[in-house]
N, C-alpha and C positions, 0 to 999 in steps of 0.2 A: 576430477578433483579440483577444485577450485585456490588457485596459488595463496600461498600468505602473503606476498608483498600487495597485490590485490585483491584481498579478503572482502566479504562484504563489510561494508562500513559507511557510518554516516558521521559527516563531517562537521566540523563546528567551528567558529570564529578562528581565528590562531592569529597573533601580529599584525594586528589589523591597522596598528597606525605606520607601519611600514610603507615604504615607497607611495607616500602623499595618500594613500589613503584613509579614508575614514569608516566610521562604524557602522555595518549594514549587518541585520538580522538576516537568518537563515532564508526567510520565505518573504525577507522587503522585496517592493516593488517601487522605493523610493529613487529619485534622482540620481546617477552617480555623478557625482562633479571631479574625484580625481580616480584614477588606478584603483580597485580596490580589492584587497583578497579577502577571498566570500566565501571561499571551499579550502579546509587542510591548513597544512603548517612550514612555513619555512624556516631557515636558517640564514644570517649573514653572512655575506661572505665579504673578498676585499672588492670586489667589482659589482655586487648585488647581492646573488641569494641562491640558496639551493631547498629547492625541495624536497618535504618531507616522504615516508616510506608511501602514504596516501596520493602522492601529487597534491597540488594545488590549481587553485584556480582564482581569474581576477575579472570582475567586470569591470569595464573603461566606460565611459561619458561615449553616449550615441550610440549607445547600445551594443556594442561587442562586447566578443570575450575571449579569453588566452587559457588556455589546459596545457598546464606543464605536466610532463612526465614524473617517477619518482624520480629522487634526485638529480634532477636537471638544475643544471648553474644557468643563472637568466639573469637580466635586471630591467626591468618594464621601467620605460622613460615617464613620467607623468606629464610630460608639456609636450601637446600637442604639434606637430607640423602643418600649414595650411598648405595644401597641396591640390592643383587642379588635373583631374583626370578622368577617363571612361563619362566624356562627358558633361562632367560637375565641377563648378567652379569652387574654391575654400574649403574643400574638407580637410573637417582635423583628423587627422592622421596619427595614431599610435604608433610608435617604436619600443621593440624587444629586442634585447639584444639577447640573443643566446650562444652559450658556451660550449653546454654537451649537453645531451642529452634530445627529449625530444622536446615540440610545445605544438596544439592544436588553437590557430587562428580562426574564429567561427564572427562572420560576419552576416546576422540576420536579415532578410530582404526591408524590414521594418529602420534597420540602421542609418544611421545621420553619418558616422564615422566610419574610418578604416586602419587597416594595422599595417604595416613594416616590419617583418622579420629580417634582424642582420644575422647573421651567422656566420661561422671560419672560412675560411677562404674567399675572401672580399664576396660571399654573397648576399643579395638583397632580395627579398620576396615581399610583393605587392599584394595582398588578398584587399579586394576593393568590393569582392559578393562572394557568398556562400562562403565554403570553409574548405582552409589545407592545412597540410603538417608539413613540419619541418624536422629532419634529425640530425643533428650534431655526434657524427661517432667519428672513426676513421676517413671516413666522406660525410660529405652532403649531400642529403639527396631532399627533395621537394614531392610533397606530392597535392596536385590539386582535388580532391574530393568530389568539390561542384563548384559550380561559380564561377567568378575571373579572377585569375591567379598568374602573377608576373614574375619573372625571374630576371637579375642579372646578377654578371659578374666580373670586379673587376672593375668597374666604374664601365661597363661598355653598355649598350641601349638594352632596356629592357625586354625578354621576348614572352609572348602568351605560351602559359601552360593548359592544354587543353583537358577540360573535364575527365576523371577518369585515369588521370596518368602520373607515372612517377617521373622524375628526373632525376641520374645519380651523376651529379656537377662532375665534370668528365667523364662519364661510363655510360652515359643514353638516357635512351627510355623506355617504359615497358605500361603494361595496363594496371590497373591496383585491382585486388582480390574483387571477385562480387560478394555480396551480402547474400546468407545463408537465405535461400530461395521460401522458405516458411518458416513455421515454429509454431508450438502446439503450446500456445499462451490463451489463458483464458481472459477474454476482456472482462469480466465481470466478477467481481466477487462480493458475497455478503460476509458483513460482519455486524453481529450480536450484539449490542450494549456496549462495542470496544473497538477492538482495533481486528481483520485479518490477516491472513500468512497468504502469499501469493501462490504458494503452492509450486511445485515443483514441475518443468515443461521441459521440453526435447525441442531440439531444431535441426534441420537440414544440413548438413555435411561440407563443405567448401574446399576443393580440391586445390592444395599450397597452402591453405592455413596451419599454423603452427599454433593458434591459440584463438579462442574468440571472448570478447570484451561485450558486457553488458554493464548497460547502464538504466538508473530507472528515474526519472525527476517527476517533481508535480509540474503537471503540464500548466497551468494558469501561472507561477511563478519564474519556472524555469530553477528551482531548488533541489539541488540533484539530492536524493533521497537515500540510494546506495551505488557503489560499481563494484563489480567483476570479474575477473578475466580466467577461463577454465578453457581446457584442452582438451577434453571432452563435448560431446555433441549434447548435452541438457546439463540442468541447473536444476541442482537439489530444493527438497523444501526447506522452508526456514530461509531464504536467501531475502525476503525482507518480508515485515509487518507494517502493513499500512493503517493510517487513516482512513476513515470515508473522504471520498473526494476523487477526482481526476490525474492518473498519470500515465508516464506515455515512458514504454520501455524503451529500448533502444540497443541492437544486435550488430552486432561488425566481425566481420574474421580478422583476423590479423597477421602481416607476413612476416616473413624470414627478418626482415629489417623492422618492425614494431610498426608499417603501416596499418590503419585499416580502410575497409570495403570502402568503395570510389561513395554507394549512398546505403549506408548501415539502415537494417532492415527498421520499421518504427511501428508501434504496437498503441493502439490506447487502451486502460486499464482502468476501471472505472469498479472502485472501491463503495456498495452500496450498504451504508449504517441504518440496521433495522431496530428503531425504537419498538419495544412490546409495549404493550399495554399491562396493566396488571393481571397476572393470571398467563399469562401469555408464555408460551417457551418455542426453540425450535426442536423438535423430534430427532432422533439419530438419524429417520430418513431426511432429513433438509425441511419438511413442510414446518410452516409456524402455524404452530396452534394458540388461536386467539378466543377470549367468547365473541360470541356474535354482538352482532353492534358497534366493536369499537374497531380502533385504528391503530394502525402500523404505521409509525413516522417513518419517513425513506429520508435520508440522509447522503448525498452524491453531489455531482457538479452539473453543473448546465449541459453536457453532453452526453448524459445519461436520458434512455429512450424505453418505452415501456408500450409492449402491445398484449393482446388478449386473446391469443390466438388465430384470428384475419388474417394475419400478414401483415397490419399496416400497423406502424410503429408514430407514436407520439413523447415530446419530453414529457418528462415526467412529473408527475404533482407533488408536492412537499408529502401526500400521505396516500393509505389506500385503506377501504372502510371496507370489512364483511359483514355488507346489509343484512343478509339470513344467515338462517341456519344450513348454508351449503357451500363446499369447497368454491375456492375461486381461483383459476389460474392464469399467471401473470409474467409474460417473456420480458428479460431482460436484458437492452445491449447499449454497447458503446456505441455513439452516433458514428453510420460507414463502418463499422464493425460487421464483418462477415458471419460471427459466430453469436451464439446470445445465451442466456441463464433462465432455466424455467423457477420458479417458486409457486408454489401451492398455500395460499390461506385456508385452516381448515376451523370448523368451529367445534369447540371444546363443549362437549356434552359428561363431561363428569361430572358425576354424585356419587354424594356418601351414602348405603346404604348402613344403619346404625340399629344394632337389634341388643338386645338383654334377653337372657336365661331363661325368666319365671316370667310367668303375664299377672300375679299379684304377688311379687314377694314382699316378705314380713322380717324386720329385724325386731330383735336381735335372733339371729340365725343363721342361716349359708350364706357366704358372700354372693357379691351381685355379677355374674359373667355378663361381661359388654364384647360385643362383634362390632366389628366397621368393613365395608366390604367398597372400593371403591368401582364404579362400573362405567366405564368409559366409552366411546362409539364403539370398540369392536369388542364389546367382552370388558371381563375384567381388565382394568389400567392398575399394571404393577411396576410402573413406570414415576407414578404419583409418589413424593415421598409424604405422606402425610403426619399430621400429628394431629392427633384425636386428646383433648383436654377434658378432662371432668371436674363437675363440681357437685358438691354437697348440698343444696341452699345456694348461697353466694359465698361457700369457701371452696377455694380449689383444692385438688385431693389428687397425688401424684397415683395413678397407674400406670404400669409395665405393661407395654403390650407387645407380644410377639408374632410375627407370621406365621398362620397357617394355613396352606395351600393360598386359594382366594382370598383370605381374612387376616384379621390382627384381631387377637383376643385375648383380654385382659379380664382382670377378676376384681371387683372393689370390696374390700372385706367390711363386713359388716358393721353397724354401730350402735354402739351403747345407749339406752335411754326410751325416753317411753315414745317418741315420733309424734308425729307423721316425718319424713323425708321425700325430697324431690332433687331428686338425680340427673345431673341436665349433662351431655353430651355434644359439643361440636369439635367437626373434623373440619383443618385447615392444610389448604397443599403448602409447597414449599416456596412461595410466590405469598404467602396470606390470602389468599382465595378460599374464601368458604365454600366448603364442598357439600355440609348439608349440618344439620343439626338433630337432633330428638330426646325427651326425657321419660321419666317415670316416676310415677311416686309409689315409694316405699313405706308401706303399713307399721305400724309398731306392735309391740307383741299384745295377745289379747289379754284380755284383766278379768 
């Protein structure tokens, strides 16, 4: 079951000129020049701020970033420290001072800058690569995730926390959980004309976890999309709707004290938007049925990859064309993706078969019985919602038609007057695709 304090949810601006920062859209990829909160909601407090039921989150200048906990009291400094270390001379250097609660420092291999977590009992955490957390409860405990992570306290020398480890400032140390060893995520999904559902997946077990935290962002922005946190081993459907495009989940167990996994399992998910053509639909079994000739727009990110059964995988073309009249099949995966997605283009061979009653009927007299029979590649197509129109001449003329078995058959009753009459019939599916046409001309009565 998935908690309510970490429901699935997608976050939006909140205080965004708080703590020197300025305004950045959801999926910018613009400069940060001060602190900026980008993710959730906070609160003032007398020393900073507390975060909202969502947590928050801040990008800094040089590409870091800070994930507070919920309610976590913090106040992220906006003016940098230059600071030489691990080699580098002047980096600017971020400062958090945190209260209680917890906050995750992630510094990208791509980063200019680095963070400073202080927290209660004179301690100091240096993350200068990769990413640690820190918790503020009864102790302090640290833990380095990956990367180079420093500790002191106290004002005494800094010492190296090693990948993989916790530190509870006076109580030791120990390992952090590992990340759930797999998980049955599908890297591909298609979506229709809109948006899909990632569907619902299971994952691997981790013995001392108390909770596991999923995360899912677009991977080209880095915009976290939804999070998580369930105590259970899978993740219902409905846990988010995507765009077409690239993103990259991200799985962690989590322990007794809100760590998570030393390196959280990472997935990429590659949301693929199937333009139809007109006439075009996809079938209950998954195949898109298109007519022959035209094209299927694919809508995806640059890491999306497409083979033909070989084995050998290519990115993918903006489109894919069914030349004949014959199925085409076409594997779909996330580039390094172990797993991949079949789809089948098939070609739409429906017609309207359109018959009438009499082979010369005469008004004024019995009305005119029209049949429409739609015949598809395997038989009748009762899958078609069809509307079959009629017209008099060039007046259209409202007939009821009903199903019977294979058919729809309507009756057009008769008309007054001396004639001739020409009774014209076209069937359209529910896309406006014409399925086929036919008329007849009706005699007038003899003199």
């Amino acid at each position: 079951m998935v908690k309510r304090n970490l429901r699935q949810v997608t976050f939006g601006l909140a205080l965004a000129g708080m703590l020197g920062a300025v305004p950045v859209s959801a999926g910018s990829t613009q400069k940060v020049w001060s602190p900026t909160l980008v993710l959730g909601a906070v609160l003032p407090t007398a020393s900073g701020v507390k975060a909202g039921a969502d947590g928050a989150e801040w990008a800094l200048p040089g590409g870091t970033r800070v994930v507070a906990s919920a309610d976590a009291e913090l106040r992220v400094i906006a003016k940098a420290q230059h600071l030489a270390f691990a080699g580098r001379k002047d980096v600017p250097v971020y400062t958090v001072l945190l209260k209680s609660g917890s906050v995750r420092a992630i510094v990208p291999p791509a980063a200019t800058s680095a963070i400073i977590v202080a927290a209660p009992k004179k301690a100091s955490v240096i993350v200068a690569s990769g990413e640690a957390s820190v918790i503020a409860d009864t102790q302090v405990a640290v833990a380095n995730h990956q990367g180079s992570t420093s500790v002191g306290v106290d004002g005494q020398a800094f010492r190296s926390l090693p990948g993989g480890t916790v530190e509870v400032l006076g109580g030791g140390r120990h390992a952090l959980l590992a990340a759930p060893a797999s998980a049955g995520i599908r890297s591909v999904v298609f979506a229709q004309d809109g948006r899909a559902e990632l569907g619902a997946f299971s994952f691997a077990a981790v013995d001392g976890a108390r909770a596991y935290r999923v995360e899912l962002r677009d991977t080209k922005t880095g915009r976290l999309v939804t999070r998580a946190e369930t105590q259970a081993t899978n993740v219902p459907a409905g846990f988010a709707e995507l765009d077409p495009g690239g993103y990259t989940l991200r799985l962690a167990a989590v322990d007794e004290a809100g760590f998570e996994s030393a390196r959280p399992l990472e997935r990429s998910v590659q949301v693929v938007g199937l333009g139809l053509p007109a006439g075009g639909y996809m079938d209950p079994q998954g195949a898109v049925v298109v007519p022959p000739g035209s094209r299927v727009v694919l809508a995806g990110s640059p890491g999306l990859e497409i083979g033909f059964g070989q084995g050998t995988f290519v990115p993918a073309p903006p489109s894919l064309e069914l030349l004949r009249s014959e199925p085409r099949f076409v594997v779909f995966r996330a580039a390094g993706a172990a797993d991949s997605a079949e789809l089948w283009l098939v070609p739409r061979k429906a017609r309207a078969q359109i018959e009438f009653g009499q082979r010369a009927p005469r008004w004024p007299g019995e009305p005119l019985p029209i049949s429409v029979r739609i015949d598809g590649q395997n038989g009748p197509a009762e899958w078609a919602n069809v509307k079959p129109t009629v017209s008099v001449g060039v007046e259209p003329v409202a007939v009821e038609f009903k199903r019977d078995g294979e058919w729809l058959r309507g009756s057009l009753p008769a008309r007054p007057g001396v004639g001739p009459w020409v009774v014209r019939v076209e069937v359209k599916d529910r896309t406006g695709l014409e399925l086929g046409r036919n008329f007849i001309e009706v005699a007038g009565a003899a003199r």
